[in-house]
KEKE-3310 file (N, C-alpha, C; in steps of 0.2 Angstrom, whole numbers, plus 5000, padded with zeros to 4 digits):
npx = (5071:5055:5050:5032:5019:5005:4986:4977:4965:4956:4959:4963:4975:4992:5002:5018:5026:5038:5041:5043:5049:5053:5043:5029:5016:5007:4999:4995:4993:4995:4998:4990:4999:4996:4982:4983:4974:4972:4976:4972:4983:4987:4995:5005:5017:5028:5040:5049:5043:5030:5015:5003:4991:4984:4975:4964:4951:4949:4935:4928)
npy = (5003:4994:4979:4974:4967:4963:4963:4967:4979:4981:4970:4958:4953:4950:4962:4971:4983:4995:5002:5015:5014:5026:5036:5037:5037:5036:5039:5036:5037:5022:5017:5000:4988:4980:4981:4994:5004:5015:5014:5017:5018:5015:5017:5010:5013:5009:5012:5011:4998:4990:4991:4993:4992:4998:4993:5001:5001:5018:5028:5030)
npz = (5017:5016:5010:5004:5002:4994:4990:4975:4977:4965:4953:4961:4960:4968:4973:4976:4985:4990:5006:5017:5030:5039:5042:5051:5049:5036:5019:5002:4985:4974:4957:4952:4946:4938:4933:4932:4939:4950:4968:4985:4998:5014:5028:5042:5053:5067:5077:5068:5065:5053:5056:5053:5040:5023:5010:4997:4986:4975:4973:4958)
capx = (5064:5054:5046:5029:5017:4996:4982:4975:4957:4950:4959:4965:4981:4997:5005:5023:5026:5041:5037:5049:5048:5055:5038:5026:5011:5007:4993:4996:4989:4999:4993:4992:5007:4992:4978:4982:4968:4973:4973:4975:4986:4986:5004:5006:5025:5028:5047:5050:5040:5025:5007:4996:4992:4978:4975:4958:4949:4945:4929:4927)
capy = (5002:4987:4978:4972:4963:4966:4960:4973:4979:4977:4963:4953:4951:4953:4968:4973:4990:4998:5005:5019:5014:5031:5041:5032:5038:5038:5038:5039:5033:5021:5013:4994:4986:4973:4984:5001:5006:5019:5010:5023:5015:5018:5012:5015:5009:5009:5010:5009:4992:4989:4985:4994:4992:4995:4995:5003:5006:5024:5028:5034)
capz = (5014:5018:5005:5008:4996:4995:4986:4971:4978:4960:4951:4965:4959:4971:4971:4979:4990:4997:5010:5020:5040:5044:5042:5054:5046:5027:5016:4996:4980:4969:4953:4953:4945:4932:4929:4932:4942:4958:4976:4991:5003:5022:5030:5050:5055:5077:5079:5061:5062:5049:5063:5051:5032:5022:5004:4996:4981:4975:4970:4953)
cpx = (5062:5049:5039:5023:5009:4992:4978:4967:4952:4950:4962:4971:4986:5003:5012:5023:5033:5039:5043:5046:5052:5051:5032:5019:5009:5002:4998:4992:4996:4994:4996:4996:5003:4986:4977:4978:4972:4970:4975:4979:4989:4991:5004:5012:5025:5036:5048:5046:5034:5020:5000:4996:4984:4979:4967:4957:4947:4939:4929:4920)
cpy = (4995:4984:4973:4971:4963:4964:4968:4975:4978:4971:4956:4950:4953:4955:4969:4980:4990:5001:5009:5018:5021:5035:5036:5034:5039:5036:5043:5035:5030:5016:5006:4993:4980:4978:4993:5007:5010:5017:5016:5017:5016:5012:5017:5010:5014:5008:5009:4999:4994:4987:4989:4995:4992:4997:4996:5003:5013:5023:5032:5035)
cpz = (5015:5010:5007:5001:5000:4990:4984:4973:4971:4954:4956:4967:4964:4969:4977:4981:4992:4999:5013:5027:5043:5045:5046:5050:5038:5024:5010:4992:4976:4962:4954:4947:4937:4930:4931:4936:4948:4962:4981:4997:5009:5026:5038:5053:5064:5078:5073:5061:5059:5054:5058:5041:5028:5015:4999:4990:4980:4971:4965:4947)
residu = (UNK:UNK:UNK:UNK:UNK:UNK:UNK:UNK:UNK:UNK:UNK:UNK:UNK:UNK:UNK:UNK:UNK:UNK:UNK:UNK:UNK:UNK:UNK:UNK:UNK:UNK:UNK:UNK:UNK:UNK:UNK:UNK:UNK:UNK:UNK:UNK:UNK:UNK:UNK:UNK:UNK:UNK:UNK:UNK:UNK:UNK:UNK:UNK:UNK:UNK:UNK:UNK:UNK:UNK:UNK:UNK:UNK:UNK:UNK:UNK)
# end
């Protein structure tokens, strides 16, 4: 597991992620860790390295 750390899309706050580098492509939802709110988060690992990272808000 890698551990990887990210700013919350709607309070701002940074937030922490393990991340599993054996799946290279990923996309899920986690709630943020301060206000709760659901971020979709888009993870793309290349040889088990991390070159892609994105974290979103959902639209609700």
């Amino acid at each position: 597991m890698v551990e990887y750390f990210y700013t919350c899309p709607y309070c701002w706050e940074e937030i922490s992620a393990l991340l599993d580098p054996s799946i290279p492509n990923q996309t899920y939802i986690e709630d943020c860790e301060v206000c709760c709110n659901p971020i979709e988060l888009h993870v793309i690992f290349e040889s088990e390295e991390l070159v892609g990272f994105e974290a979103v808000s959902i639209e609700q």
